[in-house]
BAVEXVO-172752 format. One line per field, with one value per residue: residue number from 1; x, y, z of N, C-alpha, C in turn; residue in one letter. Coordinates in steps of 0.05 Angstrom, whole numbers, plus 5000, padded with zeros to 4 digits. Atoms other than C-alpha are relative to their C-alpha. Example, Ala and Ser with C-alpha at 12.3 -4.5 7.8 and 13.67 -1.06 7.14 Angstrom:
# residues 2
pos: (1;2)
n.X: (5018;4984)
n.Y: (4976;4976)
n.Z: (5000;4999)
ca.X: (5246;5273)
ca.Y: (4910;4979)
ca.Z: (5156;5143)
c.X: (5018;4985)
c.Y: (5024;5022)
c.Z: (5000;5014)
code: (A;S)
//
This chain:
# residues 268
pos: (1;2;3;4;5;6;7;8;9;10;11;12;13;14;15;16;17;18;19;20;21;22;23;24;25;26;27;28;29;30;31;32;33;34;35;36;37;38;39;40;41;42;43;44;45;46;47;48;49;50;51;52;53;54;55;56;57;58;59;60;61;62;63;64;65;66;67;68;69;70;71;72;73;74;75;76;77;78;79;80;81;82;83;84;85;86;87;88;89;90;91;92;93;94;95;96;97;98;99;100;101;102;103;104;105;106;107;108;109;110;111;112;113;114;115;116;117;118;119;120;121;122;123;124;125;126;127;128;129;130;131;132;133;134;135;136;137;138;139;140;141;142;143;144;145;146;147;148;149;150;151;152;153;154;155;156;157;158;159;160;161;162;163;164;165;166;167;168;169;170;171;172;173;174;175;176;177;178;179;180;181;182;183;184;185;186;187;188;189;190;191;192;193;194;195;196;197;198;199;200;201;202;203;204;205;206;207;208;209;210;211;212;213;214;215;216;217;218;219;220;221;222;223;224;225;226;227;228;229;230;231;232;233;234;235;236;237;238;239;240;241;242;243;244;245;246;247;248;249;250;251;252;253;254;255;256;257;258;259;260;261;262;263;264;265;266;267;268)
n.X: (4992;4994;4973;4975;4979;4980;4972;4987;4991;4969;4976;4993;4994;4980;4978;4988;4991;4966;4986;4986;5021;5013;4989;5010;5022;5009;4995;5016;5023;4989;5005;5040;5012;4983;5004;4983;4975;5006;5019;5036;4998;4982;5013;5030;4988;5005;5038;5018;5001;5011;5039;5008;5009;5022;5028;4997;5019;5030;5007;5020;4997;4991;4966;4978;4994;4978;4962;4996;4993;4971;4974;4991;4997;4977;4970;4991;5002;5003;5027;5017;5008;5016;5038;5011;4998;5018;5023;5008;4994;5016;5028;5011;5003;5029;5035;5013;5003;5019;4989;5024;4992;4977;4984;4979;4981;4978;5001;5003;4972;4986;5007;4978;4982;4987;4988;4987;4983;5010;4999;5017;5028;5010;5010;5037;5013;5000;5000;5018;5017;5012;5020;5020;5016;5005;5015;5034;5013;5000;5008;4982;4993;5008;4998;4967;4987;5004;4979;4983;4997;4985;4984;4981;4986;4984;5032;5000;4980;5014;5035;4983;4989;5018;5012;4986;5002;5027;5011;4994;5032;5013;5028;4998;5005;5028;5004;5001;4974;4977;5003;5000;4965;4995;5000;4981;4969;5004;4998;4975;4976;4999;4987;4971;4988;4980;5007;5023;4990;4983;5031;5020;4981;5003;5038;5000;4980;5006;5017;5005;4995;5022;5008;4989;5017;5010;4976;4988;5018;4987;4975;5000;5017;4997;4961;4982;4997;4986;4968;4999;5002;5029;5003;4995;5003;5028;5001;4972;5017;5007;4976;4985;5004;5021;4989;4992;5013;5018;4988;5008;5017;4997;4986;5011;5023;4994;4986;5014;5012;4985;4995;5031;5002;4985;5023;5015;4987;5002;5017;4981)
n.Y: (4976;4973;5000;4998;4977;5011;5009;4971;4967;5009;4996;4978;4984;5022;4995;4976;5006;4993;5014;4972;4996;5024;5008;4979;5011;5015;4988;4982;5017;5019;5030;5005;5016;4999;4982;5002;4983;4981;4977;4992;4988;5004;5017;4999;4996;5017;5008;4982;5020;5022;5002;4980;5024;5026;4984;5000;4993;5013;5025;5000;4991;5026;5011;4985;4991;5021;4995;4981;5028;5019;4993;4990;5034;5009;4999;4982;4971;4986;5012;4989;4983;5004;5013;4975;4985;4999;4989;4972;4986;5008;5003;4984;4974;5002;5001;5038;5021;4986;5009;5023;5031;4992;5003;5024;5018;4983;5017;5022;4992;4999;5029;5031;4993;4994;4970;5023;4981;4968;4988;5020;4995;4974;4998;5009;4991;4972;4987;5025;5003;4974;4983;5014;4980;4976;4994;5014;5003;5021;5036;5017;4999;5012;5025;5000;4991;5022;5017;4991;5018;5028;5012;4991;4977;4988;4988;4977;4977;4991;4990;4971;4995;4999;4971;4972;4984;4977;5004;4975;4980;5001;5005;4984;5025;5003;4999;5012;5015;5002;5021;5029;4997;5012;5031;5027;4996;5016;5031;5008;5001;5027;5000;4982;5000;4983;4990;4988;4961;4983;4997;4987;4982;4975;4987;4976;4975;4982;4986;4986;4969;5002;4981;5009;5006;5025;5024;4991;5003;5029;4998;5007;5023;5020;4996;5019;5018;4991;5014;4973;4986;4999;4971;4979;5000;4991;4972;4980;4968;4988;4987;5003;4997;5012;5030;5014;4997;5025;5017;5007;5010;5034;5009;4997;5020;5024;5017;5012;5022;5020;5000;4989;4991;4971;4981;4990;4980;5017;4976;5001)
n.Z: (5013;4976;4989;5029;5001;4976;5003;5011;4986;4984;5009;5001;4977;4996;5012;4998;4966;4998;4980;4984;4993;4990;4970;4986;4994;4969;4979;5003;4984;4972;5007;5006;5022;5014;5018;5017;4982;5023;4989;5003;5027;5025;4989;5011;5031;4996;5005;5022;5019;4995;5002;5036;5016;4994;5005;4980;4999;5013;4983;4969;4975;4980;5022;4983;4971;4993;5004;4978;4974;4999;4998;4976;4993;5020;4978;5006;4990;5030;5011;4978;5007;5023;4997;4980;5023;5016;4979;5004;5029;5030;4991;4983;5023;5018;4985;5006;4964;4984;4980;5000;5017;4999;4971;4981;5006;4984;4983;5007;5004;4976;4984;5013;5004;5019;4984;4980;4995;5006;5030;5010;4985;4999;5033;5009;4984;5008;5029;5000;4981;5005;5020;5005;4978;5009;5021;4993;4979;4979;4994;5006;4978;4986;5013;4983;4975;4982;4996;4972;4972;5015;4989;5012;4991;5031;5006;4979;5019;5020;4987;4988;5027;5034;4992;4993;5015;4992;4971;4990;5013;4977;5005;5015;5019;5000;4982;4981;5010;4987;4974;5016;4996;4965;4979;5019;4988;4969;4998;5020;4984;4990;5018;4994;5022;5007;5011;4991;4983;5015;5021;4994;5002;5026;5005;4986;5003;5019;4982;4984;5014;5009;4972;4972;4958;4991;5008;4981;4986;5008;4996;4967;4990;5007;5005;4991;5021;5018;5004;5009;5027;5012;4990;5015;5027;5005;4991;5012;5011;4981;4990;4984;4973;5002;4997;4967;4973;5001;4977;4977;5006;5004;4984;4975;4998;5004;4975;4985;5010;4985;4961;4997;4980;4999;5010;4978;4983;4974;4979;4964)
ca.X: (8410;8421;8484;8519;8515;8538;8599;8611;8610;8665;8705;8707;8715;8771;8808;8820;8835;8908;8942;8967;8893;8864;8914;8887;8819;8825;8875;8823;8769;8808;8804;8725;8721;8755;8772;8787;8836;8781;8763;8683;8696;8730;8670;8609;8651;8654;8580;8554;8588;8575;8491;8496;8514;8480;8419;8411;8350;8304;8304;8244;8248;8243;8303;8344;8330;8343;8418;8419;8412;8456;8513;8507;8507;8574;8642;8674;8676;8673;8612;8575;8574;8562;8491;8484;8502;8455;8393;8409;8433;8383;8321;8316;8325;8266;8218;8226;8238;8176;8188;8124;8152;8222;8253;8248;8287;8340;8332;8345;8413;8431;8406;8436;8500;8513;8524;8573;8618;8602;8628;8578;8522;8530;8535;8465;8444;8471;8463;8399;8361;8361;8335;8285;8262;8264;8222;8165;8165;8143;8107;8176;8221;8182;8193;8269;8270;8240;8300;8329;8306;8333;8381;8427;8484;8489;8409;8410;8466;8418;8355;8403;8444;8396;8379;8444;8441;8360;8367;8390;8324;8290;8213;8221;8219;8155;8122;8134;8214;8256;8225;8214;8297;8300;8273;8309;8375;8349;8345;8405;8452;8432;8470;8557;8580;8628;8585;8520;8552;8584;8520;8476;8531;8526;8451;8455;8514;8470;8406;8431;8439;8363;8348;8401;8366;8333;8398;8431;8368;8385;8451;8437;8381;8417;8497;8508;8496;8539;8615;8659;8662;8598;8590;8639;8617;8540;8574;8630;8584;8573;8616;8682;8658;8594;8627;8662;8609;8568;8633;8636;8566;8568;8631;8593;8535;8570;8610;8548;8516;8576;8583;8505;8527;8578;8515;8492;8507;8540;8497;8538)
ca.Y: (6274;6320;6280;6278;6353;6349;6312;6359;6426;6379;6373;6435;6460;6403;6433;6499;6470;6515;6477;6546;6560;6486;6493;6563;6538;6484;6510;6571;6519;6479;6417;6416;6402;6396;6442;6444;6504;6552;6629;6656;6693;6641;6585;6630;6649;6567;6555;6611;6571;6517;6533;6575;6501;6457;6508;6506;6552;6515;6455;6438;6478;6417;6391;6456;6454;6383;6402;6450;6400;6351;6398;6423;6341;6337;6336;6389;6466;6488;6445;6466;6537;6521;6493;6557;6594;6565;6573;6649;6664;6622;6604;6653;6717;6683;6681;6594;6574;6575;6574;6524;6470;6492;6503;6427;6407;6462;6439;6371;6391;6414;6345;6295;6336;6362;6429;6412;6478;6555;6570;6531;6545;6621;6621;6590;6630;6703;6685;6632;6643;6725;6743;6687;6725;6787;6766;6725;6754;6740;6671;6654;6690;6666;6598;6605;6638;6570;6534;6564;6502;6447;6406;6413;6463;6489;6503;6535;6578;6590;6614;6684;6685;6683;6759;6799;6825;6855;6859;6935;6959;6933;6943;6973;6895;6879;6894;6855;6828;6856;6813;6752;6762;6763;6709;6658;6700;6675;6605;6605;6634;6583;6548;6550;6525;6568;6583;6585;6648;6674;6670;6701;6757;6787;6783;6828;6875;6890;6889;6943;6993;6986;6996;6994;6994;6929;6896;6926;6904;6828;6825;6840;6792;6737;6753;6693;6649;6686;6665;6728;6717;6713;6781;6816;6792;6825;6892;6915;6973;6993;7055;7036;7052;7017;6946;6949;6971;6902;6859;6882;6873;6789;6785;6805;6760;6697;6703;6716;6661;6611;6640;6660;6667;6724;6767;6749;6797;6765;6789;6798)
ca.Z: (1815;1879;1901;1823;1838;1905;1882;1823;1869;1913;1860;1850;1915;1922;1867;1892;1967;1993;2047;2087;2090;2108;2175;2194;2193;2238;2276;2283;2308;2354;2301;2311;2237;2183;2123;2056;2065;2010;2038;2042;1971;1933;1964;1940;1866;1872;1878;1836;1781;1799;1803;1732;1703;1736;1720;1787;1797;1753;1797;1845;1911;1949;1901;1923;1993;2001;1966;2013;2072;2044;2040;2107;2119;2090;2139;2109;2136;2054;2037;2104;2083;2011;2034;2081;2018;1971;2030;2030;1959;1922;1965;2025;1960;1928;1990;1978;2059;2101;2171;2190;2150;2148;2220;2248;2193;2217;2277;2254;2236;2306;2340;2293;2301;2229;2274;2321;2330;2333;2264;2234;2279;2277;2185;2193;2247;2214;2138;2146;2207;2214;2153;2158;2215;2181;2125;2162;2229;2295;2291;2261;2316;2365;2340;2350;2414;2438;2421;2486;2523;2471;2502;2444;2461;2386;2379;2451;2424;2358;2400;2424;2360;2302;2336;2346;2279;2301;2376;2372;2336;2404;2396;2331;2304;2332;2394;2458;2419;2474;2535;2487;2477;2552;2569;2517;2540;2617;2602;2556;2610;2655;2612;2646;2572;2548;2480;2514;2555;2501;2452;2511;2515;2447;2445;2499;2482;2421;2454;2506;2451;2441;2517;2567;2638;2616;2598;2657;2703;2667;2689;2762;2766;2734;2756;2789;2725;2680;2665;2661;2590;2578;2626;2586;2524;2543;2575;2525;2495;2558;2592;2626;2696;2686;2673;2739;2779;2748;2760;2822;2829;2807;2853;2912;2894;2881;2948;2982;2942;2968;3041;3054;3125;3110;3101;3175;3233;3292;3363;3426)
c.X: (5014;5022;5019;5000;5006;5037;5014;5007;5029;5013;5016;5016;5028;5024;5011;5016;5033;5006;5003;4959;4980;5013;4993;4979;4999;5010;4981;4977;5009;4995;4978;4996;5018;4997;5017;5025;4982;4998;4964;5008;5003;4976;4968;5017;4989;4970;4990;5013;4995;4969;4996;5003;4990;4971;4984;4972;4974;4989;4978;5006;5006;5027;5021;4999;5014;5029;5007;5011;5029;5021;5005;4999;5027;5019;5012;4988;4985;4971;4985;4992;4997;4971;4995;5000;4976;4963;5002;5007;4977;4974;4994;4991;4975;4982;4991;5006;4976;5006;4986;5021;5032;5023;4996;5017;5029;5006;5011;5032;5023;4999;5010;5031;5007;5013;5010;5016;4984;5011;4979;4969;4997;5003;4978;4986;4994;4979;4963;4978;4989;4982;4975;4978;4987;4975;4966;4990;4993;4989;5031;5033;4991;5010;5027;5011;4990;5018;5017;5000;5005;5022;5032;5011;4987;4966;4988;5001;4974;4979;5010;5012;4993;4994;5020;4998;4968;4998;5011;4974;4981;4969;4996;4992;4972;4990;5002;5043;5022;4993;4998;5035;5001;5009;5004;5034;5000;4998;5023;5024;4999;5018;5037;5014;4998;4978;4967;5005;5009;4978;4979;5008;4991;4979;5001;5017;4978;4967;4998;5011;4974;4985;5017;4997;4991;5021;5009;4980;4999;5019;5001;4985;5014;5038;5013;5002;5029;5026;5013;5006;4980;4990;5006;4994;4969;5011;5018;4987;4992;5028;5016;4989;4965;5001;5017;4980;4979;5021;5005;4976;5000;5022;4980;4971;5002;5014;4978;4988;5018;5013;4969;5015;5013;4979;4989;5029;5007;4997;5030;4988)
c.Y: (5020;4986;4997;5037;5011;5002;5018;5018;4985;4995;5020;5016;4985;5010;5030;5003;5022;4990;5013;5000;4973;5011;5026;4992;4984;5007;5015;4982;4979;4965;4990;4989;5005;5008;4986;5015;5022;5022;5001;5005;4970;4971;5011;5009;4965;4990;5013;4989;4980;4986;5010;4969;4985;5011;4998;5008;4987;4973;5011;5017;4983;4988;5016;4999;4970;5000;5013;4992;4993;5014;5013;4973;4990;5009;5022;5037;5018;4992;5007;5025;5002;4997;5021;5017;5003;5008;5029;5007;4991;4994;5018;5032;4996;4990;4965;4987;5013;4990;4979;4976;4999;5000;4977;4994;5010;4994;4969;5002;5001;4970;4988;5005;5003;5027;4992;5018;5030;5010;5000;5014;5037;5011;4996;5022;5038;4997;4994;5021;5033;5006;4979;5011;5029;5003;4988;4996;4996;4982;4989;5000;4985;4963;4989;5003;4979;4978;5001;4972;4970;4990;5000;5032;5014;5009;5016;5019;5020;5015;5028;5011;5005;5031;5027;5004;5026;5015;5036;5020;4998;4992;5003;4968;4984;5006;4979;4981;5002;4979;4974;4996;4995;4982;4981;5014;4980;4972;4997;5002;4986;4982;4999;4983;5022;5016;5004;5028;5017;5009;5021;5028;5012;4996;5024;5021;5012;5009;5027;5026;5011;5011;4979;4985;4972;4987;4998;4984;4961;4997;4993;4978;4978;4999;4985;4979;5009;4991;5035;5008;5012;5028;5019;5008;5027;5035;5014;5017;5010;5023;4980;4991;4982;4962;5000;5001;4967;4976;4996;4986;4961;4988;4996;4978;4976;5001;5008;4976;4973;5007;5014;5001;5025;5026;5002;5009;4982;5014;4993;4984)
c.Z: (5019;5007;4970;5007;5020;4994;4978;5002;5024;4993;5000;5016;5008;4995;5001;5030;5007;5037;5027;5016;5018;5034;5014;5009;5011;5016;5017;5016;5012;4979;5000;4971;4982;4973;4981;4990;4974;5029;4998;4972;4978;5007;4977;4967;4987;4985;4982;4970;4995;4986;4968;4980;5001;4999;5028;5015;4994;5006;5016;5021;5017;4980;5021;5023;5011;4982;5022;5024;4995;5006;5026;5018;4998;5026;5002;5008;4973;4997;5017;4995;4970;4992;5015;4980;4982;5018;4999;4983;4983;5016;5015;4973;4993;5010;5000;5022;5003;5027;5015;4994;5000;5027;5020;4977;4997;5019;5007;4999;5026;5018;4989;4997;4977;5008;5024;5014;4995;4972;4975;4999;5002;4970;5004;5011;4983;4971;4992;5023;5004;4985;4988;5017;4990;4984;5013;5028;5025;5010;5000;5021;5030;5013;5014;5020;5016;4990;5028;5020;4984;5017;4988;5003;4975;4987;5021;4986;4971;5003;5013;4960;4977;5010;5002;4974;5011;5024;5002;4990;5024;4991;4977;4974;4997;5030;5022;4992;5025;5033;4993;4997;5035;5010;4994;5017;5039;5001;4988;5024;5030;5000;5022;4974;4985;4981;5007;5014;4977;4968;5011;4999;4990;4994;5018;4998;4981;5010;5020;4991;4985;5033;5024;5027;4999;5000;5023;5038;4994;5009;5024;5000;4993;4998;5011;4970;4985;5009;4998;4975;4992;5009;4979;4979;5001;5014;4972;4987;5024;5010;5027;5036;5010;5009;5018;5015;4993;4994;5023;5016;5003;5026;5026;5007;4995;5034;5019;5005;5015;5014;4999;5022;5004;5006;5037;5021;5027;5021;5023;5019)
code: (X;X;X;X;X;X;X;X;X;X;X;X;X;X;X;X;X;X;X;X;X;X;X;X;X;X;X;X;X;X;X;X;X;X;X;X;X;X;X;X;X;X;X;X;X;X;X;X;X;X;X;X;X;X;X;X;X;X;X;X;X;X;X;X;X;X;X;X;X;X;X;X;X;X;X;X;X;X;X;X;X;X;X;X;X;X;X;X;X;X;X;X;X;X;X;X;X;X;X;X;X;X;X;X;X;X;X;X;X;X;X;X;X;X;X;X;X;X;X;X;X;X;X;X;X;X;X;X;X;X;X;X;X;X;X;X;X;X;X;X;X;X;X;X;X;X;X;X;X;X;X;X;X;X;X;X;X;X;X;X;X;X;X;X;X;X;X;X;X;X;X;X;X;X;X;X;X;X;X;X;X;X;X;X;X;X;X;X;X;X;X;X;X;X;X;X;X;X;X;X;X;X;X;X;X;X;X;X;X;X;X;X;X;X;X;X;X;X;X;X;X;X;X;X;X;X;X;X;X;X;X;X;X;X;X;X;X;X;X;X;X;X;X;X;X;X;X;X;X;X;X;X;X;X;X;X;X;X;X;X;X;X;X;X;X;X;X;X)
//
Protein backbone atom coordinates (compact mmCIF):
# COMPACT_ATOMS: atom_id res chain seq x y z
CA UNK A 1 0.00 0.00 0.00
CA UNK A 2 2.77 2.61 1.20
CA UNK A 3 4.76 2.29 -2.16
CA UNK A 4 1.31 2.53 -4.67
CA UNK A 5 1.31 5.93 -2.79
CA UNK A 6 4.76 6.57 -3.09
CA UNK A 7 4.53 6.12 -6.83
CA UNK A 8 1.38 8.19 -7.11
CA UNK A 9 2.94 11.38 -5.21
CA UNK A 10 5.99 10.68 -8.03
CA UNK A 11 3.81 11.02 -10.54
CA UNK A 12 2.77 13.76 -9.54
CA UNK A 13 5.74 15.39 -8.60
CA UNK A 14 7.10 14.07 -12.13
CA UNK A 15 4.52 15.94 -13.85
CA UNK A 16 5.17 19.31 -12.76
CA UNK A 17 9.23 18.70 -13.10
CA UNK A 18 10.66 22.43 -15.12
CA UNK A 19 13.94 21.70 -16.71
CA UNK A 20 15.44 25.55 -16.00
CA UNK A 21 14.78 24.59 -12.40
CA UNK A 22 16.10 20.74 -12.36
CA UNK A 23 19.73 22.48 -13.62
CA UNK A 24 19.72 25.11 -10.84
CA UNK A 25 19.34 22.53 -8.30
CA UNK A 26 22.06 20.46 -9.13
CA UNK A 27 24.11 22.92 -10.36
CA UNK A 28 23.41 24.55 -6.73
CA UNK A 29 24.61 21.19 -5.12
CA UNK A 30 27.55 20.45 -7.06
CA UNK A 31 25.58 17.35 -8.77
CA UNK A 32 25.39 15.65 -5.18
CA UNK A 33 21.91 14.55 -6.14
CA UNK A 34 19.67 14.75 -8.44
CA UNK A 35 16.45 16.85 -9.01
CA UNK A 36 13.32 16.92 -10.42
CA UNK A 37 13.63 20.72 -11.27
CA UNK A 38 10.03 21.40 -8.56
CA UNK A 39 10.48 24.62 -5.86
CA UNK A 40 9.69 24.12 -1.78
CA UNK A 41 6.07 25.71 -2.47
CA UNK A 42 4.99 23.95 -5.46
CA UNK A 43 6.53 20.29 -3.51
CA UNK A 44 4.37 20.88 -0.25
CA UNK A 45 1.02 22.28 -2.59
CA UNK A 46 2.09 18.66 -4.30
CA UNK A 47 1.85 16.60 -1.19
CA UNK A 48 -0.92 18.32 0.58
CA UNK A 49 -2.90 16.97 -2.40
CA UNK A 50 -1.66 14.38 -2.68
CA UNK A 51 -2.35 13.29 1.43
CA UNK A 52 -6.13 14.93 1.16
CA UNK A 53 -6.67 11.82 -1.43
CA UNK A 54 -4.94 9.28 -0.40
CA UNK A 55 -6.72 10.19 3.09
CA UNK A 56 -3.53 10.28 4.25
CA UNK A 57 -4.05 11.06 7.94
CA UNK A 58 -6.22 8.18 8.72
CA UNK A 59 -3.52 5.71 8.06
CA UNK A 60 -1.57 3.91 10.94
CA UNK A 61 1.26 6.15 12.38
CA UNK A 62 3.67 3.47 11.83
CA UNK A 63 2.14 3.35 8.07
CA UNK A 64 2.90 7.25 7.83
CA UNK A 65 6.17 7.22 9.26
CA UNK A 66 7.37 4.36 7.37
CA UNK A 67 6.15 6.66 4.02
CA UNK A 68 7.98 9.07 5.47
CA UNK A 69 11.25 6.96 5.50
CA UNK A 70 10.74 5.58 2.25
CA UNK A 71 10.58 8.90 0.62
CA UNK A 72 13.56 10.22 2.18
CA UNK A 73 14.90 6.58 0.67
CA UNK A 74 14.13 7.75 -2.73
CA UNK A 75 17.09 9.39 -5.17
CA UNK A 76 15.42 12.27 -5.87
CA UNK A 77 15.99 15.94 -4.09
CA UNK A 78 11.83 16.44 -4.50
CA UNK A 79 10.87 13.11 -2.88
CA UNK A 80 13.58 13.60 -0.01
CA UNK A 81 11.87 16.63 1.19
CA UNK A 82 8.43 15.34 0.54
CA UNK A 83 9.21 12.65 3.39
CA UNK A 84 10.79 15.60 5.55
CA UNK A 85 7.54 17.35 4.71
CA UNK A 86 5.17 14.78 5.67
CA UNK A 87 7.39 14.08 9.28
CA UNK A 88 6.80 17.84 10.09
CA UNK A 89 3.46 18.68 8.48
CA UNK A 90 1.63 15.53 9.40
CA UNK A 91 3.30 13.62 12.30
CA UNK A 92 5.68 15.99 14.23
CA UNK A 93 2.06 18.74 14.31
CA UNK A 94 0.31 15.82 15.86
CA UNK A 95 2.89 14.96 18.68
CA UNK A 96 3.22 11.18 16.45
CA UNK A 97 7.42 10.94 16.49
CA UNK A 98 8.89 9.88 19.75
CA UNK A 99 12.40 10.42 20.08
CA UNK A 100 13.23 6.89 22.12
CA UNK A 101 12.06 4.89 19.33
CA UNK A 102 12.36 7.37 16.66
CA UNK A 103 15.99 8.90 16.34
CA UNK A 104 18.02 5.54 15.39
CA UNK A 105 15.92 5.19 12.63
CA UNK A 106 17.04 8.91 11.67
CA UNK A 107 20.05 8.01 12.27
CA UNK A 108 19.71 5.12 10.08
CA UNK A 109 19.27 7.41 7.23
CA UNK A 110 22.58 9.20 7.73
CA UNK A 111 24.66 5.73 7.87
CA UNK A 112 23.11 3.88 5.00
CA UNK A 113 23.66 7.14 3.09
CA UNK A 114 20.05 8.22 2.15
CA UNK A 115 21.69 11.69 3.52
CA UNK A 116 24.56 12.20 1.59
CA UNK A 117 24.74 16.21 1.01
CA UNK A 118 24.02 19.30 3.32
CA UNK A 119 20.76 20.21 1.61
CA UNK A 120 19.25 17.21 2.71
CA UNK A 121 20.83 16.86 5.99
CA UNK A 122 20.04 20.43 7.10
CA UNK A 123 15.66 20.09 5.81
CA UNK A 124 15.72 17.24 8.36
CA UNK A 125 17.77 18.86 10.75
CA UNK A 126 15.71 22.54 10.66
CA UNK A 127 12.15 21.18 9.69
CA UNK A 128 12.48 17.47 11.58
CA UNK A 129 14.98 17.46 14.20
CA UNK A 130 14.50 21.16 15.96
CA UNK A 131 11.18 21.10 16.71
CA UNK A 132 11.54 17.52 17.85
CA UNK A 133 13.69 19.01 20.34
CA UNK A 134 11.49 21.67 21.08
CA UNK A 135 8.60 19.55 21.82
CA UNK A 136 10.30 16.68 23.98
CA UNK A 137 13.24 18.31 25.34
CA UNK A 138 16.40 17.54 26.87
CA UNK A 139 16.53 13.63 27.02
CA UNK A 140 15.86 14.21 23.25
CA UNK A 141 18.56 17.07 22.68
CA UNK A 142 20.83 15.38 24.51
CA UNK A 143 20.35 12.46 22.35
CA UNK A 144 21.43 14.45 19.23
CA UNK A 145 24.22 16.26 20.63
CA UNK A 146 25.75 12.71 20.90
CA UNK A 147 25.85 12.29 17.31
CA UNK A 148 28.89 14.61 17.43
CA UNK A 149 31.09 11.53 17.61
CA UNK A 150 29.37 9.36 14.74
CA UNK A 151 31.68 8.71 12.15
CA UNK A 152 29.20 9.75 9.55
CA UNK A 153 30.04 13.29 8.24
CA UNK A 154 26.22 14.17 7.65
CA UNK A 155 25.06 13.06 11.39
CA UNK A 156 28.25 14.87 12.80
CA UNK A 157 26.99 17.86 10.88
CA UNK A 158 23.29 17.06 12.43
CA UNK A 159 24.51 16.95 16.22
CA UNK A 160 25.43 21.26 15.79
CA UNK A 161 22.69 21.89 13.25
CA UNK A 162 19.48 20.44 14.61
CA UNK A 163 20.23 23.69 17.28
CA UNK A 164 20.92 26.89 15.31
CA UNK A 165 17.42 27.68 15.19
CA UNK A 166 17.48 27.38 19.60
CA UNK A 167 21.13 28.13 20.28
CA UNK A 168 20.38 31.99 20.73
CA UNK A 169 17.83 31.45 23.70
CA UNK A 170 21.08 29.90 25.51
CA UNK A 171 19.94 28.65 29.00
CA UNK A 172 16.59 29.84 28.47
CA UNK A 173 16.00 26.16 26.69
CA UNK A 174 16.94 24.18 29.53
CA UNK A 175 19.50 24.46 32.02
CA UNK A 176 23.07 23.33 31.50
CA UNK A 177 22.15 23.64 26.96
CA UNK A 178 24.90 26.05 26.29
CA UNK A 179 27.97 23.77 27.56
CA UNK A 180 26.16 20.57 26.26
CA UNK A 181 26.33 22.73 22.65
CA UNK A 182 29.96 23.25 23.44
CA UNK A 183 31.05 20.33 23.77
CA UNK A 184 29.35 18.56 20.53
CA UNK A 185 30.63 21.96 18.71
CA UNK A 186 34.34 20.64 20.29
CA UNK A 187 34.27 17.37 18.92
CA UNK A 188 32.58 18.41 15.69
CA UNK A 189 35.35 21.02 14.83
CA UNK A 190 37.80 18.53 15.23
CA UNK A 191 36.38 17.56 12.35
CA UNK A 192 38.79 19.68 8.93
CA UNK A 193 35.65 18.69 6.57
CA UNK A 194 34.49 21.55 5.02
CA UNK A 195 30.71 20.96 6.38
CA UNK A 196 31.73 19.79 9.68
CA UNK A 197 33.43 23.53 10.04
CA UNK A 198 30.81 25.11 8.51
CA UNK A 199 27.93 23.31 10.66
CA UNK A 200 30.11 24.04 13.91
CA UNK A 201 30.26 27.76 12.65
CA UNK A 202 26.63 28.64 12.63
CA UNK A 203 25.93 26.84 15.86
CA UNK A 204 28.11 29.20 17.26
CA UNK A 205 27.38 32.51 15.34
CA UNK A 206 23.92 31.93 16.87
CA UNK A 207 24.91 30.68 20.11
CA UNK A 208 27.14 33.89 20.70
CA UNK A 209 24.09 36.05 20.65
CA UNK A 210 23.01 34.03 23.76
CA UNK A 211 26.46 34.52 25.56
CA UNK A 212 29.34 35.83 23.76
CA UNK A 213 32.48 35.45 26.17
CA UNK A 214 31.72 31.70 26.08
CA UNK A 215 31.77 31.54 22.33
CA UNK A 216 34.61 33.87 22.16
CA UNK A 217 36.50 31.80 25.06
CA UNK A 218 35.63 28.55 22.38
CA UNK A 219 37.31 29.93 19.66
CA UNK A 220 40.54 30.69 21.46
CA UNK A 221 40.70 27.35 23.00
CA UNK A 222 40.02 25.50 19.94
CA UNK A 223 41.61 28.05 16.97
CA UNK A 224 43.88 25.76 15.69
CA UNK A 225 41.13 23.21 14.58
CA UNK A 226 38.93 25.57 12.88
CA UNK A 227 39.11 26.19 8.91
CA UNK A 228 38.72 29.93 8.16
CA UNK A 229 35.42 29.15 6.95
CA UNK A 230 34.29 27.52 9.56
CA UNK A 231 35.89 30.65 11.86
CA UNK A 232 34.06 33.10 9.91
CA UNK A 233 31.09 31.21 9.63
CA UNK A 234 31.03 31.12 13.95
CA UNK A 235 32.22 35.02 14.18
CA UNK A 236 30.10 37.03 11.55
CA UNK A 237 27.66 38.49 14.36
CA UNK A 238 30.44 39.46 16.03
CA UNK A 239 31.85 43.35 15.76
CA UNK A 240 34.26 44.08 12.88
CA UNK A 241 37.26 44.63 15.12
CA UNK A 242 36.56 41.64 17.12
CA UNK A 243 36.88 39.08 14.05
CA UNK A 244 40.38 40.33 13.39
CA UNK A 245 41.63 40.34 16.66
CA UNK A 246 40.42 36.20 16.70
CA UNK A 247 41.99 35.75 13.12
CA UNK A 248 44.78 37.17 14.18
CA UNK A 249 44.58 35.31 17.18
CA UNK A 250 44.37 31.47 15.16
CA UNK A 251 47.18 32.83 12.86
CA UNK A 252 49.48 33.21 15.62
CA UNK A 253 48.56 29.87 17.09
CA UNK A 254 48.86 27.73 14.13
CA UNK A 255 52.38 29.17 13.29
CA UNK A 256 53.33 28.62 16.68
CA UNK A 257 51.67 25.26 16.54
CA UNK A 258 53.92 24.44 13.21
CA UNK A 259 57.21 26.26 14.34
CA UNK A 260 56.98 25.53 18.34
CA UNK A 261 60.54 26.70 18.37
CA UNK A 262 59.72 30.29 17.08
CA UNK A 263 58.31 30.79 20.57
CA UNK A 264 61.85 29.87 22.13
CA UNK A 265 64.32 32.63 23.12
CA UNK A 266 67.75 32.20 21.77
CA UNK A 267 70.57 32.72 24.97
CA UNK A 268 73.87 34.29 24.11
Amino acid sequence: MAQYLITQLQEQLAQADDSKTKEWWEAYLKHSLPFRGLKLPQVRAILHSWAKTANFSSQPVTQQFDTAIALIQESWGEDKLAGILLLQEFLLKHRLINWESDLPKFATLFDEAYIKEWNTCDWLCVKVLNPLIKQQGKSCAEAIMQWCEAENLWRKRASVVSFVNIAKHGESNFPGFTQMLLHSCGVVVQSSERFAQTGTGWALRELGLSDRNLVIDFIKTNSTYFSSEGLRYGMEKFPPDLQQQLKQYRQEKLKSKNNPKSNISCLP
